[in-house]
N, C-alpha and C positions, 0 to 999 in steps of 0.2 A: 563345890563342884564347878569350876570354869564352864562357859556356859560355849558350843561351837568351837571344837579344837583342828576337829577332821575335814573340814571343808570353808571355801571360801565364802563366807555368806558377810550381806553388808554390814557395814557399820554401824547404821540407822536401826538394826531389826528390829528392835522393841520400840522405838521413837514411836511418838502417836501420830509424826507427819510421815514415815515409809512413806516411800513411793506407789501411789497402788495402780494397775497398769493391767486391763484386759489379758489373759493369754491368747488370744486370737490375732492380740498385734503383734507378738513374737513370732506365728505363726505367718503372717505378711510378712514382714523386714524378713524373715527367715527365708520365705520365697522368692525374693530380691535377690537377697545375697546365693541363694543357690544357681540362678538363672546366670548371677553374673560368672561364676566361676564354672559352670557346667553348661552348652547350648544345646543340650539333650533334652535340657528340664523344660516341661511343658506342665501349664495348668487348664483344666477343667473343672469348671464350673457348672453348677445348676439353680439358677435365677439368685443365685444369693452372692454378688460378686462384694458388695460394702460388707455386709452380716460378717463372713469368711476373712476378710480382708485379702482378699484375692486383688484386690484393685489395684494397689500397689504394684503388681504384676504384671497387671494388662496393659498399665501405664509405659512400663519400664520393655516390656519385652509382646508387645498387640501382635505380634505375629506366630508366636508362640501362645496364647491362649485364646479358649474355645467356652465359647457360650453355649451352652445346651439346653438351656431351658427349664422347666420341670419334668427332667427323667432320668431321676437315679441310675434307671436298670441301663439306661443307653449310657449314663456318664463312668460305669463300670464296666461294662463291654468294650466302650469302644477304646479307654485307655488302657486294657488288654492288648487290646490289637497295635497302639501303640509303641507299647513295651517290647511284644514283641519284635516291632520295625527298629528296635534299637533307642527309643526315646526314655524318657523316665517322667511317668506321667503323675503330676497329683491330683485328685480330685477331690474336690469340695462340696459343700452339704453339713447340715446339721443334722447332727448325729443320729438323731430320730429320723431322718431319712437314709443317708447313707455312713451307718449299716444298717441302720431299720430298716430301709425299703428294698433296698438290692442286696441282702447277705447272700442270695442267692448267684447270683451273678459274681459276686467278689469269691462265694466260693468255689464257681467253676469257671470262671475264664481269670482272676487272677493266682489263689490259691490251687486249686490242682492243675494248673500250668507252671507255676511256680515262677509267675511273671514281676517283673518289675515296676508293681504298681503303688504308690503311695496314697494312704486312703487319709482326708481329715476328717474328726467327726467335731463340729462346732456346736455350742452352745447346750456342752452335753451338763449333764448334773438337774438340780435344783434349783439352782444358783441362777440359771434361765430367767425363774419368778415370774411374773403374773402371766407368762404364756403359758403355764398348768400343763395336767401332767400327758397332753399328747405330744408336748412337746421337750420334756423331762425326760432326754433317756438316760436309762438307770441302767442297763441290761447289757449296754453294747461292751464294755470289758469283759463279760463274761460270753458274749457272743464272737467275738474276736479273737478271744486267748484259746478256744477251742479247735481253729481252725488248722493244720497242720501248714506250715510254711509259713506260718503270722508272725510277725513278731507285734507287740501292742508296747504302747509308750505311753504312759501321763506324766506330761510335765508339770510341775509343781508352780512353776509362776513366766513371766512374759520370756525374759531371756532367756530360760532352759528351754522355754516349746522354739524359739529360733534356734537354740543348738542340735535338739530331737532333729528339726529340718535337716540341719546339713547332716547329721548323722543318719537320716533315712534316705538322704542323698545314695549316702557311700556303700551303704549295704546293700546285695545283690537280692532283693525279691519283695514279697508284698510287706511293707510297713500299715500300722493303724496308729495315726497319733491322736488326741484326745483332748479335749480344751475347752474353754467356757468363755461365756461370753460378759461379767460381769468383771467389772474392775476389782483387784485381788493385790495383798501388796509385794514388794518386788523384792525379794530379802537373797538368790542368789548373786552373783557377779559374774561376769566376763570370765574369771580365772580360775571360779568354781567350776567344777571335774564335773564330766557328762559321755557314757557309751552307753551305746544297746549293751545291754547284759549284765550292769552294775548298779548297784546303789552306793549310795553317801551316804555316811556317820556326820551328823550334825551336829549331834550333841554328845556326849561321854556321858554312860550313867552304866547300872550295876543290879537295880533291883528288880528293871524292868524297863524291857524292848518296845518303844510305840513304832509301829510299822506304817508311813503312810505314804501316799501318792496324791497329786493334783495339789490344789491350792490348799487343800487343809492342811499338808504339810503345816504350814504356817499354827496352823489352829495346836498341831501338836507339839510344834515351840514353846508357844504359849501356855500348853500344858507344863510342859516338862518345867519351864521357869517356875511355875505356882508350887508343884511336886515339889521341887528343891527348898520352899518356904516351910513346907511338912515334913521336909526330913527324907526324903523318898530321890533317890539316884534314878532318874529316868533317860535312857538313850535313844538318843532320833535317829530315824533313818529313813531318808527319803529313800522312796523307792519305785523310779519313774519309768524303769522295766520291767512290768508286770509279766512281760513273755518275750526274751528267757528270762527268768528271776535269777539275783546274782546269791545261788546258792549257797556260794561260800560264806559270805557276808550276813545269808540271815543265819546259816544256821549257827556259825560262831557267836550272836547275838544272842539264841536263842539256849546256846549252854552257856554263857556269862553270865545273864540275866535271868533265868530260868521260869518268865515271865513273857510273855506276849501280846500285845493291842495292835490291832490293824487299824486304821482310818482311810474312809475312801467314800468319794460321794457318787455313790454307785450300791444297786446290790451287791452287798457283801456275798449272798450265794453266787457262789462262781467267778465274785471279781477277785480283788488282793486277797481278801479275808479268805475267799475258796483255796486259791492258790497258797497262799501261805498255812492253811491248814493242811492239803496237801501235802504240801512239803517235808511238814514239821510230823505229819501222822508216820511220814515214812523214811524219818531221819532221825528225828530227837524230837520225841514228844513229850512237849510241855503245856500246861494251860495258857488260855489262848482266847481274850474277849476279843468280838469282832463290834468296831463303832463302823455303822454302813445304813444302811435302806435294806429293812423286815420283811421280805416280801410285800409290798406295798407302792403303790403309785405315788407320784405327787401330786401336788395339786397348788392351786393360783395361791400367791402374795409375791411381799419382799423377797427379795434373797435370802436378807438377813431373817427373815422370820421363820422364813421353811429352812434358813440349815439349824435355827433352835426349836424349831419345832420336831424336826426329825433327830433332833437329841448328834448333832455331827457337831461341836461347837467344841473349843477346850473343858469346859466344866463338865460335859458329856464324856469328855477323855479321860479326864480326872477320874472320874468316878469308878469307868470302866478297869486303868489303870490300880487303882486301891482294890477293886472286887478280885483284880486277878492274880496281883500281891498275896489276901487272902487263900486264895485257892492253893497258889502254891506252897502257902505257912501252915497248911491243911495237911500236904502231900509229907512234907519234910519234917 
């Protein structure tokens, strides 16, 4: 099984030196380059101008960004009111604050306005580490994808969260992008393919669809390569549009493969895994493991130890992937 047919990804992917590279800095350089090609784009911030990498920003364009402080609820109002004046605001915060702290506000001055507001949530997941789990949000894709006029994006590594940018640039209303703050490795490219409302086929495979979003993409590479050592065709698909999902694409996955795994470092209730059980309950229902967060909090270490501890890791995928192989050698 040739391994990455469907998309551009690096050369290096499996190399043990990849590049590994924060999503948070794609999410800066990304803001750069939007400010320079748009002088609409404004940034707002709340105390966390390094964290965010909003800096780069301030540097580049001081007159277009706005230091607020600690207060979510005001850095989601007032970039409402901006939107409305014709600007395109992003605001920053980690995740566990905005959309933790102001969903309220993001859902009635930008979502039932249906304003042009761009929302980051930084240093969301596990993968945060030893700031534990008030600082672990897990919930916000499921709080986000709910709202009506959302659209929500996880990008999978640094270069795609700078494409997500310019593409929440270009679309008319509230964007949620989604990122972490832990160095992660960089495995698409420049010339790898990125909209709201699609996913990429990474990998070709036949016996079973791994569905995933954020940096574990990678983890499900990973997987899929070992799978092929076992005899097992397994197909990737990043999938960095969690709202709108590109329909077409899982559900044709979905009767190829006649198999299912989600991977998302986030509650599975209501994030990818929600969504993509959705989907598939009311399109072509097939069996369907979800690898996510159990209803349960995180809590302080490594990165590396809380995404094996919370079972999100390739040999977690694996497993999941064979259990669900099973289930459908059960059905047929």
């Amino acid at each position: 099984m040739p391994l990455v047919k469907a998309a551009k990804l690096s050369p290096k992917i499996f190399h043990k030196d990849i590049a590994k590279i924060p999503t948070r800095n794609g999410f800066g350089e990304g803001l750069v380059l939007a400010g320079e090609a748009d002088e609409r784009v404004m940034v707002l911030c709340a105390d966390l101008t390094e964290s965010t990498r909003t800096e780069a920003f301030k540097r580049a364009f001081p007159d277009r960004f706005v230091q607020l402080g600690v207060s979510e609820q005001s850095l989601a109002a007032i970039a409402a009111g901006m939107a409305l004046a014709g600007r395109i605001p992003f605001i920053a915060s980690y995740a566990c604050f905005s959309p933790g702290r102001n969903w309220e506000q993001i859902r009635t001055t930008a979502c039932l306005q249906e304003v042009n507001v761009k929302i980051a949530g930084a240093h969301a997941g596990v993968s945060v580490g030893p700031d534990g789990a008030t600082h672990q949000m897990l919930e916000d894709i499921a709080l986000m994808r709910v709202l009506p006029n959302m659209i929500v994006l996880v990008p999978c590594d640094a270069i795609e969260t700078r494409k997500a940018v310019l593409a929440a640039v270009q679309h008319e209303g509230p964007v949620y992008i989604r990122f972490a703050r832990e160095k992660t490795p960089v495995f698409t490219t420049d010339k790898s393919p990125f909209a709201i409302g699609k996913a990429q086929i990474l990998n070709t495979g036949s016996d079973v669809a791994i569905v995933a979003c954020g940096p574990l993409v990678y983890e499900a590479l990973l997987a899929a390569k070992e799978l092929e050592t076992h005899g097992v065709s397994a197909k990737v698909i990043n999938c960095p549009s969690i709202k709108p999902l590109d329909e077409a694409t899982l559900i044709a996955a979905a009767k190829q493969c006649g198999a299912v795994v989600t991977v998302e470092e986030a509650q599975a209730a209501g994030g990818l895994g929600g969504a993509m059980a959705e989907l598939l309950g009311s399109n072509y229902p097939v069996p369907i493991e979800r690898v996510g967060l159990e209803d349960t909090f995180g809590q302080s270490g490594t990165p590396d130890e809380l995404l094996e501890h919370y079972k999100l890791t390739a040999p977690w995928i694996i497993k999941a992937a064979k259990r669900v192989i099973k289930r459908k050698l059960h059905l047929y």
